[in-house]
N, C-alpha and C positions, 0 to 999 in steps of 0.2 A: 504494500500500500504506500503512496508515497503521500507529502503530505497536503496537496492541495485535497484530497479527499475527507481531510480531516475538518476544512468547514463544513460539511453535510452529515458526517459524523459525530452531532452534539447528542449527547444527552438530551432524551426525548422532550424534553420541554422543551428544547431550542430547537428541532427538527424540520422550523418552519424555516422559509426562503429567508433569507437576511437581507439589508438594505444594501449592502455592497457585497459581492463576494466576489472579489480578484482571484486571479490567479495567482496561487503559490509556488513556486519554481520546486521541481524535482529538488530533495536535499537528501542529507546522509546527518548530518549535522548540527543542531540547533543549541539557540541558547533563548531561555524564555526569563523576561524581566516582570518585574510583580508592582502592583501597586502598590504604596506604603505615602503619600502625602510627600514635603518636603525630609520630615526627618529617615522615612522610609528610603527615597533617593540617596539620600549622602550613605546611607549603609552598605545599600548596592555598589554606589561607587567605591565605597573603601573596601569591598569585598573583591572586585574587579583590579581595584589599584592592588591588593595585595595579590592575586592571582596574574597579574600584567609581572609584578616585582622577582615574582615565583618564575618568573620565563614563557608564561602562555600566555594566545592570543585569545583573549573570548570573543572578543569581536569580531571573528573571522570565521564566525560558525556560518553555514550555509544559510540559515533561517533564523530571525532574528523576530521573536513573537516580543512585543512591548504592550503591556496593560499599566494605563495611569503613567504615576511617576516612570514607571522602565519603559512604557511608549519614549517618553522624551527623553532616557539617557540611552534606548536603543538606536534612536533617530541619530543622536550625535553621534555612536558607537559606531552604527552603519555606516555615517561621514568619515571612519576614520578617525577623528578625536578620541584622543588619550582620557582615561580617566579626570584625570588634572585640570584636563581643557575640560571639561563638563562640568567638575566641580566649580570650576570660576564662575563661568556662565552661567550654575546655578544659584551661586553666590551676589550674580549681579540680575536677579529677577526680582521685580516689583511687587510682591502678593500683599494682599489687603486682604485676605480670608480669613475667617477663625472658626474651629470643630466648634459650634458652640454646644450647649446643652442639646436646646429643642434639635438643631441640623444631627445630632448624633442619635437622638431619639427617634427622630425617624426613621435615619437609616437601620437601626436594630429594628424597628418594627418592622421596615420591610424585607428584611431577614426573615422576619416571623412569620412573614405572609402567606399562605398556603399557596398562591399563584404568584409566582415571583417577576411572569409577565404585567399581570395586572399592581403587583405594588411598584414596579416600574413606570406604568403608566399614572399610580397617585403620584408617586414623586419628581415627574415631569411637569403634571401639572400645578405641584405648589411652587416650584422652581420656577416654569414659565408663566406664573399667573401674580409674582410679589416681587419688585425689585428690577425684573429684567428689563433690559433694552437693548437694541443694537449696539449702541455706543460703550455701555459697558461689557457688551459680548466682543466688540472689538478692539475695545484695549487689554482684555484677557489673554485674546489672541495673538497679539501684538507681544503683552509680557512672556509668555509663556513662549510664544513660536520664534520672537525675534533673534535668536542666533539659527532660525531653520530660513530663513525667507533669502528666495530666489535660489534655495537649494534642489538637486534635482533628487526625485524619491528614488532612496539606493533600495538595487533590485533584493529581494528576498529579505523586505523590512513589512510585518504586519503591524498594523494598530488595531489594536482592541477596542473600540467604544461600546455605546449601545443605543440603540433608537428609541428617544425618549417619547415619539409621538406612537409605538408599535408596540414596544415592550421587548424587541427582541435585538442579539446581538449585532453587532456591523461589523465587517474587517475592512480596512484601509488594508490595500496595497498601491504597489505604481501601474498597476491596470484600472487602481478606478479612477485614475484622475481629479481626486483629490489634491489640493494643497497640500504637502507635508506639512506648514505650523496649525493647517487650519485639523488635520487628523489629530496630530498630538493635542493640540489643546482640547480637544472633544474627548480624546480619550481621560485627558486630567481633570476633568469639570465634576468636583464632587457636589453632587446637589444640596443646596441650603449652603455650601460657600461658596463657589466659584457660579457662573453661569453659564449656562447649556448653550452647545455651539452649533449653530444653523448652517446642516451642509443638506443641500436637495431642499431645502423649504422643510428640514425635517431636523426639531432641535435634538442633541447628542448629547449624552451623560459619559461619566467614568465609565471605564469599560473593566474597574473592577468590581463593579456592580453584579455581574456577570459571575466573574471570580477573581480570588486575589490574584491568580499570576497566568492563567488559560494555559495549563500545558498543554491540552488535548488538542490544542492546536497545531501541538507537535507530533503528534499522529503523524506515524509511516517512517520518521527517523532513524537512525539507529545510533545516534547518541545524541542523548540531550542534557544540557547544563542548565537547571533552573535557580534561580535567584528569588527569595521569595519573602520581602520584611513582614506580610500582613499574612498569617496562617488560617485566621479563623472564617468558620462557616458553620451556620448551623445545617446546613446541606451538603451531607459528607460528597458525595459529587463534586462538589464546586473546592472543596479543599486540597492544597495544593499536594499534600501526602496523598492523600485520594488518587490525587491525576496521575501523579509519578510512579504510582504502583501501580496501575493501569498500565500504561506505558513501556513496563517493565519488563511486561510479558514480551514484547517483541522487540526493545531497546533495553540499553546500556544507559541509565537514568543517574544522575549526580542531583540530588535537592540539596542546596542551601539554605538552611531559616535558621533565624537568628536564638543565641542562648537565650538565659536572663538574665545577663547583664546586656547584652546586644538589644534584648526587648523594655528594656527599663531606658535605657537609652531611646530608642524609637518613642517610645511613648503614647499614652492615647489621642494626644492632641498633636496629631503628625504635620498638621502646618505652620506649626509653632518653628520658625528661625532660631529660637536658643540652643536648640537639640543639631544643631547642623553638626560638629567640633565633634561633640560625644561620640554621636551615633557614624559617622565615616571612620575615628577610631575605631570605635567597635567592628565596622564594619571589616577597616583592614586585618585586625584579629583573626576575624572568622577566613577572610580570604584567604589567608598564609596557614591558616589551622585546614581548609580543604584544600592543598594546593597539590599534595600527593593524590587524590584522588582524582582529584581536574586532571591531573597529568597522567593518570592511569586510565583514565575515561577518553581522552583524545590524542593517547601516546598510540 
């Protein structure tokens, strides 16, 4: 199976046609990045920098799945940029967001929700019915996308979002002629902080709404490298140890997620800027702590 098959291969709730479904270039090789907010990002990167420092290239894996924050450090990773380079760039982004109370309330509830389609569809509509407008949907895309703009979409880089006006996933690739910053920022828009991003006349949420990190999108591989700050779900399906043991069966799987110190660092309030320092330490940690297995995985 290779893995463009593996957008049609979701878990029966998602079984339906999706708003994009690109073409996935035949691979052997993937590396899958996971949602986790800003403090989630910088772990990723310090797991990557320690893994780069070890002598491996993650970046060079054939297929490059990005959900949320690893949409945008896979984007830059697909560019060729060093860890380093990304951490700056992340470092020089403008967010005004904050997890608050109610915006986290929510989202646990629609955790809860029995149709995870339809509490996608509430949470579109409190998203695009309080606060939105183009103007602020445009300087998000602006913060978030501007070190991607006038980049050209590198082949076998997917973006994870979700269709907030359908309830079901989207994949950005360079077949659907999307924007690269206008993907990433759709796949980072966590609803009740950031605002949903209008591609098709059809507003886009986090695509780790979906799941924290879509390994299943690495379906057909036969090695994959997942990255993964955010583990939880209350739908073992959608958890990233879930997918990885899945996967297992016919691939050579590497999951990274963070200890508790790695997780105490990350923290619940993942857009919070103070956690940047800690949580990329940390993150380096774990990446020089899997660095023999990375290297036994794509040796």
């Amino acid at each position: 199976m290779d893995a463009c098959e593996a957008l049609v291969r979701m878990p029966q709730e998602f079984s339906e046609p999706t708003t994009h479904n690109g073409d996935v270039p035949a691979s052997r090789t993937a590396l899958c990045l996971g949602s986790g907010g800003l403090s989630g990002a910088a772990w990723q990167l310090g797991v990557l920098a320690g893994l780069v420092e070890a002598g491996l290239e993650p970046g060079a894996a054939d297929l490059i799945v990005g959900t949320s924050a690893g949409a945008l450090i896979g984007a830059h990773l697909a560019l060729g940029r060093s860890p380093q380079e990304i951490a700056e760039q992340l470092g020089r982004l403008s967010l005004d967001g904050k997890l608050s109370t109610p915006a986290l309330a929510r989202l646990l509830a629609a955790q809860a929700w029995p149709s995870r389609r339809h509490a996608l569809l509430w949470l579109g509509r409190r998203a695009t019915g309080s606060g939105w407008s183009s103007e602020v949907e445009q300087r998000w895309v602006r913060s978030v996308g501007g070190g991607l703009v006038g980049q050209p979409w590198p082949d076998g880089l997917v973006v994870v979002a979700v269709d907030a006006a359908s309830g079901r996933p989207a994949y950005f690739t360079a077949a659907t002629a999307v924007p690269l910053p206008r993907a990433v920022a759709a796949s980072c828009a966590i609803p009740g902080v950031f605002p949903p991003v209008v591609i098709d006349d059809r507003p886009h949420f986090d695509g780790g709404l979906r799941s924290p990190a879509n390994l299943d999108v690495a379906d057909g591989c036969d090695r994959v490298l997942a990255i993964a700050p955010l583990t939880g779900s209350l739908r073992a399906h959608r958890r990233p140890a879930a997918q990885a043991s899945r996967l297992a069966r016919g691939a050579r799987v590497l999951l990274i997620e963070p200890d508790g110190p790695a997780r105490r660092a990350i923290g619940v309030d993942v857009v919070s800027v103070r956690r940047l320092g800690r949580a990329m330490a940390e993150g380096h940690r774990s990446g020089l702590d899997a660095a023999s297995e990375a290297r036994a995985l794509f040796g």
